[in-house]
KEKE-3310 file (N, C-alpha, C; in steps of 0.2 Angstrom, whole numbers, plus 5000, padded with zeros to 4 digits):
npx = (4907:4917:4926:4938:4949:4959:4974:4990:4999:5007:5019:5026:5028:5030:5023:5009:5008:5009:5015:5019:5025:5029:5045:5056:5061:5053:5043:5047:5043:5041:5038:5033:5031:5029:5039:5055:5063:5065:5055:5060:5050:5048:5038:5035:5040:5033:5039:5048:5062:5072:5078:5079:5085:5089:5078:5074:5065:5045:5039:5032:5029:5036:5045:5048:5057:5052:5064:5077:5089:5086:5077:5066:5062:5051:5051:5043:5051:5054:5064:5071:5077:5085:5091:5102:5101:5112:5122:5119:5114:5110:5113:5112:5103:5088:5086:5075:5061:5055:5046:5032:5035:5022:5022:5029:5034:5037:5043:5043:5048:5055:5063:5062:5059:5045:5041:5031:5024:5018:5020:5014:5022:5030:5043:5055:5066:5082:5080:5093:5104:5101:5099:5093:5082:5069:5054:5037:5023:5011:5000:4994:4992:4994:5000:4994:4994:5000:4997:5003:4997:4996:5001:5009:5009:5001:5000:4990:4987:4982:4976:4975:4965:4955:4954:4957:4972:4976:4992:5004:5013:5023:5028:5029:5018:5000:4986:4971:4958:4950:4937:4926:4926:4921:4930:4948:4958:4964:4969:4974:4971:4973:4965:4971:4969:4967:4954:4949:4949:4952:4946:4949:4944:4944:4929:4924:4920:4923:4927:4922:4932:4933:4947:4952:4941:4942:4928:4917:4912:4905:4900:4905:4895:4909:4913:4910:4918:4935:4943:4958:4965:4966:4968:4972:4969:4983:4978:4966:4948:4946:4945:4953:4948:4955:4951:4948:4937:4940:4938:4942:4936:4932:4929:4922:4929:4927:4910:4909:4903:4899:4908:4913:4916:4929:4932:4929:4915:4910:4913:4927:4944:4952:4957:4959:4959:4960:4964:4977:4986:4988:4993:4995:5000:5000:4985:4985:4979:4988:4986:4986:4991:4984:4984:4995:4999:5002:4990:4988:4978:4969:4962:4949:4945)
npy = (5023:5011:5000:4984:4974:4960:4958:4953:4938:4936:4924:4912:4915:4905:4905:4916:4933:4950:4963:4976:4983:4997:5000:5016:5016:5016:5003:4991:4982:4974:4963:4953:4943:4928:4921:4916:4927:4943:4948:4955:4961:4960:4974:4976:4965:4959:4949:4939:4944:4943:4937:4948:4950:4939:4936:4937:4933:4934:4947:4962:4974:4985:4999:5011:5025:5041:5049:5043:5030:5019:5005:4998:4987:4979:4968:4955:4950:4963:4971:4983:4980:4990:4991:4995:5002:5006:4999:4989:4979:4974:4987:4992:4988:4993:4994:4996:4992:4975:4970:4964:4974:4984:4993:5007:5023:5038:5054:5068:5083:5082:5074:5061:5046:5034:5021:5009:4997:4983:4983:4996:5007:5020:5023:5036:5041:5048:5050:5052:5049:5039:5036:5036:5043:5047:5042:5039:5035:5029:5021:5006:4996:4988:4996:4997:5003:5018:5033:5048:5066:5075:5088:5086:5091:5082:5067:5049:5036:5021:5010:4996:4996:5002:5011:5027:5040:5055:5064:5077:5085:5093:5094:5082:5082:5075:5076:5071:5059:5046:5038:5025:5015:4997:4986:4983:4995:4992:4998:5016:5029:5048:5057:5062:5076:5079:5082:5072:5060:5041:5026:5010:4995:4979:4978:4978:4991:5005:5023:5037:5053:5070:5080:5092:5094:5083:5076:5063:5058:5050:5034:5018:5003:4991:4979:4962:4956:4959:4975:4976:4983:5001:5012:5027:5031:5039:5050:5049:5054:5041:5026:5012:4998:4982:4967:4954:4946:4941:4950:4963:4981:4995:5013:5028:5042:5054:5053:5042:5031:5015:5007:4996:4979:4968:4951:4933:4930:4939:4935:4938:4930:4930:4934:4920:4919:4928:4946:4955:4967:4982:4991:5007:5008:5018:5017:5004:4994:4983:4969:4957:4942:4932:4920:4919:4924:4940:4950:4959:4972:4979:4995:5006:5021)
npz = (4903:4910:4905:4904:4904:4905:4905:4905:4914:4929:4936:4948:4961:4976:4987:4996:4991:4997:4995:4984:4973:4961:4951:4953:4939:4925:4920:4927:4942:4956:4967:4984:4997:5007:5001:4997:4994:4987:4972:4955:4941:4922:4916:4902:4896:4901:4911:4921:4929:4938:4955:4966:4979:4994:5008:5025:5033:5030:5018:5022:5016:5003:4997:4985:4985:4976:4967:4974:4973:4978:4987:4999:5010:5022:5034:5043:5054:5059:5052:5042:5025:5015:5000:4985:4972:4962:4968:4966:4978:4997:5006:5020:5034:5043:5059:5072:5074:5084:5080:5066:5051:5041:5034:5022:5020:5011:5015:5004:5006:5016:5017:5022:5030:5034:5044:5048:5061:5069:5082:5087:5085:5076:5067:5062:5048:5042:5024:5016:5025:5031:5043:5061:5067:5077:5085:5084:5096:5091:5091:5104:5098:5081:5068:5050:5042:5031:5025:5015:5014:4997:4999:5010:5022:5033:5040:5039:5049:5046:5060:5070:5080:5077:5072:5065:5062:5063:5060:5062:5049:5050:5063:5068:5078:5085:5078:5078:5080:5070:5072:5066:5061:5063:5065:5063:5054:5040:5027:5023:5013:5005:4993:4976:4975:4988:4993:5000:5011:5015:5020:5023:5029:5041:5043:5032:5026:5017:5022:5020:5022:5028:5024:5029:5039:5044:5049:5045:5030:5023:5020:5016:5009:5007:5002:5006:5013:5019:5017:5009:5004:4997:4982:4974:4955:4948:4940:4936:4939:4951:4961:4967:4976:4985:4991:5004:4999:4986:4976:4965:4965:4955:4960:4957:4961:4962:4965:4973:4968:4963:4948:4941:4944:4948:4945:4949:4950:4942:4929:4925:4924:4935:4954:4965:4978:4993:4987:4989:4986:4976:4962:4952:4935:4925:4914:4918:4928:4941:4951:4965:4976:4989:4982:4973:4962:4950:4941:4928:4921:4911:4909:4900:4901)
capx = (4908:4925:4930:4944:4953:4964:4982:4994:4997:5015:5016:5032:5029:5027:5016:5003:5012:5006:5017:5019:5028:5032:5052:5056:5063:5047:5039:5050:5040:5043:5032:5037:5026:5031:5042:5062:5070:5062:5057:5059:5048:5048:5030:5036:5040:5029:5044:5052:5067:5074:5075:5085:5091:5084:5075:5077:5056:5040:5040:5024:5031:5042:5044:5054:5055:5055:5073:5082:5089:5084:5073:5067:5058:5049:5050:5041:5055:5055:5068:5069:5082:5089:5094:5106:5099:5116:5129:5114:5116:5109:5117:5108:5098:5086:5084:5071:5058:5055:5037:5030:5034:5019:5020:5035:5032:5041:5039:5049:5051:5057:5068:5063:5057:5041:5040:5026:5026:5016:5022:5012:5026:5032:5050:5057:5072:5086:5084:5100:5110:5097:5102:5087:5078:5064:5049:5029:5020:5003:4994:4996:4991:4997:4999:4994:4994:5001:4996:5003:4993:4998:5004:5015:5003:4995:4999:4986:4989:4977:4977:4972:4960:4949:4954:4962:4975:4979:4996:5005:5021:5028:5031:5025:5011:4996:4981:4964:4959:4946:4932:4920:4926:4919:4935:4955:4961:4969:4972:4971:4971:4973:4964:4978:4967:4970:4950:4945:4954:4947:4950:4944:4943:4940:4925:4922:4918:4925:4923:4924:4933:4937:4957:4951:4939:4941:4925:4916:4907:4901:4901:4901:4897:4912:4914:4908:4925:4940:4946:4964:4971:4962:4974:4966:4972:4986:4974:4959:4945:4944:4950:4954:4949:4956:4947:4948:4933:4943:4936:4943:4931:4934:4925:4923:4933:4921:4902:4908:4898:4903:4907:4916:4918:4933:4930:4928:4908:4909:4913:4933:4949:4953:4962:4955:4959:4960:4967:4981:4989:4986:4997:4992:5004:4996:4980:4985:4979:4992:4982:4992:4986:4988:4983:5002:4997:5001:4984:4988:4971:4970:4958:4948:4939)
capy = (5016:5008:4992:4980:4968:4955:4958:4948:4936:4935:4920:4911:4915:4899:4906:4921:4939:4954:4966:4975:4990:4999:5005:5022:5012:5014:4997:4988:4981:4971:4959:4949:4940:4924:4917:4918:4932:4948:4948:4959:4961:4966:4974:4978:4959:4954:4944:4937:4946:4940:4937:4953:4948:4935:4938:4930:4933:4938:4954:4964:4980:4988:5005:5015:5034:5044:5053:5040:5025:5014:5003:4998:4980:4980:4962:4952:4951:4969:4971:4985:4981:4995:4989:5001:5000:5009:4995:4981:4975:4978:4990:4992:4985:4999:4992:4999:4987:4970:4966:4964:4981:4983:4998:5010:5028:5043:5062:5071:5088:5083:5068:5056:5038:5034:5015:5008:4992:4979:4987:5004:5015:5025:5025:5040:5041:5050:5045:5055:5046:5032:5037:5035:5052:5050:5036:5043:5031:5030:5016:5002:4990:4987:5001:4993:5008:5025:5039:5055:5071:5078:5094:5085:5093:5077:5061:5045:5030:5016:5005:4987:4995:5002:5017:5031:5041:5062:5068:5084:5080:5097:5093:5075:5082:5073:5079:5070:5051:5047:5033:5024:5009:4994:4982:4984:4998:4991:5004:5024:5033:5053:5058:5065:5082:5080:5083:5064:5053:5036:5020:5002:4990:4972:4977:4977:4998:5011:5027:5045:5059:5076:5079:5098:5096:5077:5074:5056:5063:5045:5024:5015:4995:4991:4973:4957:4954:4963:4979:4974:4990:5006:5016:5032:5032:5045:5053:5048:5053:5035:5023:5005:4993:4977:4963:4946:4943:4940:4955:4972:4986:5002:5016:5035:5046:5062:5053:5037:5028:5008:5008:4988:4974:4962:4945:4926:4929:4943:4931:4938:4926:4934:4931:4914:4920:4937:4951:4957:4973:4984:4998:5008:5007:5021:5015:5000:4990:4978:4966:4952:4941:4926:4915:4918:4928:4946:4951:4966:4973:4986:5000:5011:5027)
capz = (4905:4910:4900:4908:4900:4908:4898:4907:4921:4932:4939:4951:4968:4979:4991:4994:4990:5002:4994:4976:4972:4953:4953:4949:4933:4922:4917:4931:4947:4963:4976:4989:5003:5010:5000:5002:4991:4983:4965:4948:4934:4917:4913:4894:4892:4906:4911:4926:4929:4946:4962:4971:4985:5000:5013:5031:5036:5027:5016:5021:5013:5000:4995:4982:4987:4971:4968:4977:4970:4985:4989:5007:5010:5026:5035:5047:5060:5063:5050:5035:5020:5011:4991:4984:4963:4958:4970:4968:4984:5002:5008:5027:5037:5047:5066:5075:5078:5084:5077:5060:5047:5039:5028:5024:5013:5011:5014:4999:5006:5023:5014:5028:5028:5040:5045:5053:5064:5075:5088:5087:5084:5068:5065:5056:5045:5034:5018:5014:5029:5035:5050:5064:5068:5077:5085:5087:5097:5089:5096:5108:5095:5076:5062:5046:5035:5031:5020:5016:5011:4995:5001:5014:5029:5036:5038:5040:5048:5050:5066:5072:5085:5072:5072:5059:5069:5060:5062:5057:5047:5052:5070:5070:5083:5085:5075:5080:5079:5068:5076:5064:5059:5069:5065:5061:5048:5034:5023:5022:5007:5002:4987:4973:4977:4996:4996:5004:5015:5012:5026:5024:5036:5042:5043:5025:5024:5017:5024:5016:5028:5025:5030:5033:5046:5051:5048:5042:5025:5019:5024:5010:5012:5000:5000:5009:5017:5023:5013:5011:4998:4993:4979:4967:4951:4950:4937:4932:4945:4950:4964:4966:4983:4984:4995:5005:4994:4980:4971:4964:4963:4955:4959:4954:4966:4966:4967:4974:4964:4960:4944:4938:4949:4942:4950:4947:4947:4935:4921:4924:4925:4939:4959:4968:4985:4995:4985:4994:4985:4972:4959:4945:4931:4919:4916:4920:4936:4945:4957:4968:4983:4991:4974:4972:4956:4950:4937:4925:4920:4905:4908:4899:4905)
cpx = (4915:4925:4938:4944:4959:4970:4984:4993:5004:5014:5022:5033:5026:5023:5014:5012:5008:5011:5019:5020:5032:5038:5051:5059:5055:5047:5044:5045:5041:5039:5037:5031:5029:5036:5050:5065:5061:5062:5056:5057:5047:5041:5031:5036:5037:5032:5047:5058:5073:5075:5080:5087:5085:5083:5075:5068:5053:5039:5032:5024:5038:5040:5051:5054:5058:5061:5077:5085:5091:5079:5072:5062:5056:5047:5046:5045:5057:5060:5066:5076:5083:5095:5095:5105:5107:5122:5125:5114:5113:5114:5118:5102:5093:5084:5080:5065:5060:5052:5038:5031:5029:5017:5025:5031:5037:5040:5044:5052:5055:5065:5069:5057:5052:5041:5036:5026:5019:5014:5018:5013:5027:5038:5054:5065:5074:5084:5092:5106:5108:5100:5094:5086:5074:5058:5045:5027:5014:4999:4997:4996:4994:4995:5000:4996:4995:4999:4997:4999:4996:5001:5009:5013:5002:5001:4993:4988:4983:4978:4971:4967:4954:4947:4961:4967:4981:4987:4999:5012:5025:5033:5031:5020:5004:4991:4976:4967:4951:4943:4926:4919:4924:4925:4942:4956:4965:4973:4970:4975:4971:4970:4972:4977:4968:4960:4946:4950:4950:4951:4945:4947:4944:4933:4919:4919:4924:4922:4929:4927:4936:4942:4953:4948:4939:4935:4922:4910:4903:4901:4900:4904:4899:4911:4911:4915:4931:4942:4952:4968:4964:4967:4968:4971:4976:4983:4969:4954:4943:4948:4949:4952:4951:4954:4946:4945:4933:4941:4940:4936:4934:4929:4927:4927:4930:4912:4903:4905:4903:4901:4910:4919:4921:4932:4928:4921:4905:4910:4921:4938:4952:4955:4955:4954:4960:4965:4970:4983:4987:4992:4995:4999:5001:4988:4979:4983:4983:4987:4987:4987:4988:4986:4989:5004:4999:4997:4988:4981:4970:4964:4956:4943:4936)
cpy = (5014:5000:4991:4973:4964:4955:4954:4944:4933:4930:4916:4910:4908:4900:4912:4929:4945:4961:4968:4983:4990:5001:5010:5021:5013:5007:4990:4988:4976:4969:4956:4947:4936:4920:4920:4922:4939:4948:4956:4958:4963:4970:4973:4969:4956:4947:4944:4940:4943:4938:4944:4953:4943:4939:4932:4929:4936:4944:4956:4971:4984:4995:5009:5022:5038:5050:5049:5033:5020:5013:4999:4992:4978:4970:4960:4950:4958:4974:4976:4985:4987:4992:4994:5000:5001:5002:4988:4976:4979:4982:4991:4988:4990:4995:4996:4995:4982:4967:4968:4973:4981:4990:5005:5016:5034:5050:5065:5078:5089:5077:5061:5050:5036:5025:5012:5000:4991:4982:4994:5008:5016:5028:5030:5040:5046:5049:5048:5049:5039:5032:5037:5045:5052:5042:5041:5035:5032:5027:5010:4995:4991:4992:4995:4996:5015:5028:5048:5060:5072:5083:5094:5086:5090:5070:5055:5038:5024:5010:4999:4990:4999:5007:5022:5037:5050:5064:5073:5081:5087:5098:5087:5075:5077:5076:5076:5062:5051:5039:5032:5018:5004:4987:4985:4988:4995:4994:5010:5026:5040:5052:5061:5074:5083:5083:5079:5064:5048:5030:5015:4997:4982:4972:4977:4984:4999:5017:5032:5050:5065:5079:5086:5101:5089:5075:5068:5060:5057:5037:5022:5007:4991:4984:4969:4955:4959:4969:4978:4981:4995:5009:5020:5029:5039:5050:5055:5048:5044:5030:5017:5002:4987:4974:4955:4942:4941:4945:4962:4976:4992:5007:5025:5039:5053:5059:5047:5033:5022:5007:4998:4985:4968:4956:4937:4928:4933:4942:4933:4932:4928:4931:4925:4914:4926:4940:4955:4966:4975:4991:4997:5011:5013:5021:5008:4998:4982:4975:4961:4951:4937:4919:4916:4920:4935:4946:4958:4967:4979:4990:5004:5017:5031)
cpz = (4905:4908:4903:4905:4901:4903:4900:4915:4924:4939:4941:4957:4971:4983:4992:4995:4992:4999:4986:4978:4964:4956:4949:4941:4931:4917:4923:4938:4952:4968:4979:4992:5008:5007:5003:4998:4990:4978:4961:4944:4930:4913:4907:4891:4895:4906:4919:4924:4933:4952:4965:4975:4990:5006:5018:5035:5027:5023:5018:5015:5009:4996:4992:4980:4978:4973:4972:4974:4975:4982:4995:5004:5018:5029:5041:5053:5062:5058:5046:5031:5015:5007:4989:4974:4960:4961:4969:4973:4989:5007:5016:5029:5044:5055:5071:5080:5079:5081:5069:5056:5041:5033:5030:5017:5016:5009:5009:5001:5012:5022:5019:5026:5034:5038:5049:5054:5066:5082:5092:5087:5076:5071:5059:5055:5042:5030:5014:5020:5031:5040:5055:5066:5075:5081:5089:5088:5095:5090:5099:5103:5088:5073:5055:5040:5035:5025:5021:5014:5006:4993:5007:5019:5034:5034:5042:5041:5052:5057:5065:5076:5082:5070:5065:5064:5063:5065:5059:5056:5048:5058:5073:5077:5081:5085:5080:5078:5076:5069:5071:5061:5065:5071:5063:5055:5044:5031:5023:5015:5005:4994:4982:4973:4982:4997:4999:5007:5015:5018:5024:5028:5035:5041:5036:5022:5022:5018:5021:5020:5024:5028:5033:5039:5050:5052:5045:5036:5022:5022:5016:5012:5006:4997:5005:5014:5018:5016:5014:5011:4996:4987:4973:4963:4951:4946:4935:4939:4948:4954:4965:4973:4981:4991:4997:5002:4989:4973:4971:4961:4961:4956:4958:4963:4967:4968:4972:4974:4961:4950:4940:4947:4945:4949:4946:4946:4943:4930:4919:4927:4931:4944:4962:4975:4987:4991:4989:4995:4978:4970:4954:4941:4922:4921:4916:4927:4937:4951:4960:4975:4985:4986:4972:4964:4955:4944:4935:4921:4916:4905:4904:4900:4901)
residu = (UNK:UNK:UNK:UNK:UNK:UNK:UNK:UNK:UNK:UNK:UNK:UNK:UNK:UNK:UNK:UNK:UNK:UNK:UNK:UNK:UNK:UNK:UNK:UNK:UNK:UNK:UNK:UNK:UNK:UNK:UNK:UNK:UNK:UNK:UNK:UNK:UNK:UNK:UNK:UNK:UNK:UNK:UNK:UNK:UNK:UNK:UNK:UNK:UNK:UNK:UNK:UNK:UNK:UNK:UNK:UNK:UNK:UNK:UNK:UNK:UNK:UNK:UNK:UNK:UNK:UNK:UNK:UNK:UNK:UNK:UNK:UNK:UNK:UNK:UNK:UNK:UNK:UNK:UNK:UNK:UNK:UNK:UNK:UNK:UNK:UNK:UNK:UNK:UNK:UNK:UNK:UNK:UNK:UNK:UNK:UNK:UNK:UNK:UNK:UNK:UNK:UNK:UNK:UNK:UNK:UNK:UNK:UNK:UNK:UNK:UNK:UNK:UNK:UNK:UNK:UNK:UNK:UNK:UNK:UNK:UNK:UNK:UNK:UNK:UNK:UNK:UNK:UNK:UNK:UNK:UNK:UNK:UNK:UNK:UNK:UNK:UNK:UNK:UNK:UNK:UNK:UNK:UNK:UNK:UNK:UNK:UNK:UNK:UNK:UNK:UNK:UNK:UNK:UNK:UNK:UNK:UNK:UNK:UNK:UNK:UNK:UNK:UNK:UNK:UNK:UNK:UNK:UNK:UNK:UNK:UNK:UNK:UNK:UNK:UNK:UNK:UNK:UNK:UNK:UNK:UNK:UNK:UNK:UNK:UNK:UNK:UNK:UNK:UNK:UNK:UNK:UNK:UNK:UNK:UNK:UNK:UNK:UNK:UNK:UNK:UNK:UNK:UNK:UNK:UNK:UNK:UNK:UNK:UNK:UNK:UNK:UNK:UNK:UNK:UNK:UNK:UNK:UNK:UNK:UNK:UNK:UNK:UNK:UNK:UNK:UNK:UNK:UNK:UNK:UNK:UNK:UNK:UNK:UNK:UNK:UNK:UNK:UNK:UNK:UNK:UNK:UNK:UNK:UNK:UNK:UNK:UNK:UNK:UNK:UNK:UNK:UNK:UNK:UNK:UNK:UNK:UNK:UNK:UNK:UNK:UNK:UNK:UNK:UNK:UNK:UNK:UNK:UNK:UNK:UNK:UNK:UNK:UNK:UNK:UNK:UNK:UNK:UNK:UNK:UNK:UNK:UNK:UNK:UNK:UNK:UNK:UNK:UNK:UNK:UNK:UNK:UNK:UNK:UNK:UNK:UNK:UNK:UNK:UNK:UNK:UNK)
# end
């Protein structure tokens, strides 16, 4: 049985937060959303740190590629900033898009920076020179969410049109497209084995695929309202959905079996409005949403 317990609650941002990222710093972490700067938190003293620098739009996305002492913050006018940890300051600015960047991650063994837009392209980068590389168009409508394989192989990006969309990260070819959801891809997901892909929706599914043959292996009818964030634990067979329904669920990552449901009607103190983003911290659970709250959630398995 998994027991959860509400440890702290990080609290400052004036309106809802869509973005949440650990630094390669351990016990240090970073949101943003609508407000005007980007913040730094202290887990260890569950303390405000800072604001790190402003922002001139909405952040949807921040990412801090392991081995690099960057971090990238993906904005609402098309924008991505590039924070130098070692000069403390933005160093760059990536120009690519116009539209909203909704999710930025990074391949390690190719050392490039994929950035996915409104627009429904995927901008690749340096991250040695940040120099531009590269744009895959992948669909006519918004990219919401990227996920790479664990072996670097595959990458997964979910779309607006309701669709999951395989590419190869060797050549940036286009794999397949994978058709089951009946509303807009939110998030996709890699298991930490590489033997799931996992996609949730507006339409409130998630569904089970196997990267190897691209097949749809399961539906599960996750929540009542939008699937925002899916994330496994990086260890424990075990992964996290977060939901416009205000609820986090955890569930087992080999039977896919719901195992806790954190939420106001489960007797938890929990988010009041959609649950935006999700990071695990150990066995910690980070939660953040438009209740303009970050939830830490102490796990045990």
């Amino acid at each position: 049985m998994i027991s959860v317990k509400k440890a702290f609650e990080l609290t400052g941002h004036q309106n809802p937060i869509f973005a949440l990222e650990l630094s390669q710093k351990p016990g240090i972490l970073f949101s943003a959303g609508n407000d005007k700067g980007l913040v730094e938190w202290d887990l260890g003293k569950q303390a405000f740190i800072k604001v790190m620098f402003p922002v001139a739009a909405s952040v949807y996305a921040i990412h801090c590629p392991a081995g690099y002492p960057l971090m990238f913050a993906g904005l609402r006018n098309g924008s991505v900033l590039v924070f130098d940890f070692i000069q403390q300051k933005v160093i760059a600015t990536l120009k690519q898009h116009t539209k909203p960047i909704f999710d930025i991650k990074s391949v390690a063994g190719k050392q490039e920076l994929l950035v996915a837009a409104e627009d429904g392209a995927v901008s690749i980068w340096n991250l040695n020179t940040l120099k531009f590389v590269h744009t895959i168009q992948v669909s006519s409508d918004t990219i919401r969410s990227i996920s790479i394989s664990p072996d670097e192989q595959q990458v997964a990006f979910g779309c607006r049109d309701n669709r999951v969309r395989i590419y190869s990260l060797t050549d940036y070819g286009f794999i397949n497209t994978l058709k089951d959801h009946s509303m807009a891809v939110f998030t996709v997901q890699y298991s930490p084995d590489r033997q799931y892909l996992l996609s949730g929706s507006r339409d409130a599914q998630i569904k089970v695929w196997d990267p190897a043959t691209l097949t749809l292996k399961q539906s599960i009818a996750a929540h009542l309202f939008a699937v925002n964030h899916i994330l496994f634990h990086p260890e424990q067979p075990y992964f996290a959905s977060a939901s416009m329904d205000k609820s986090i669920k955890i569930w087992g990552a080999d039977d896919f079996k719901l195992y806790k449901v954190i939420s106001r009607d489960k007797g938890y103190a929990s988010h009041q409005l959609s649950v935006n983003k999700l990071a695990w911290n150990g066995n910690q659970l980070l939660s953040t949403g438009d209740d303009k709250r970050i939830i830490a959630w102490d796990m045990e398995f």
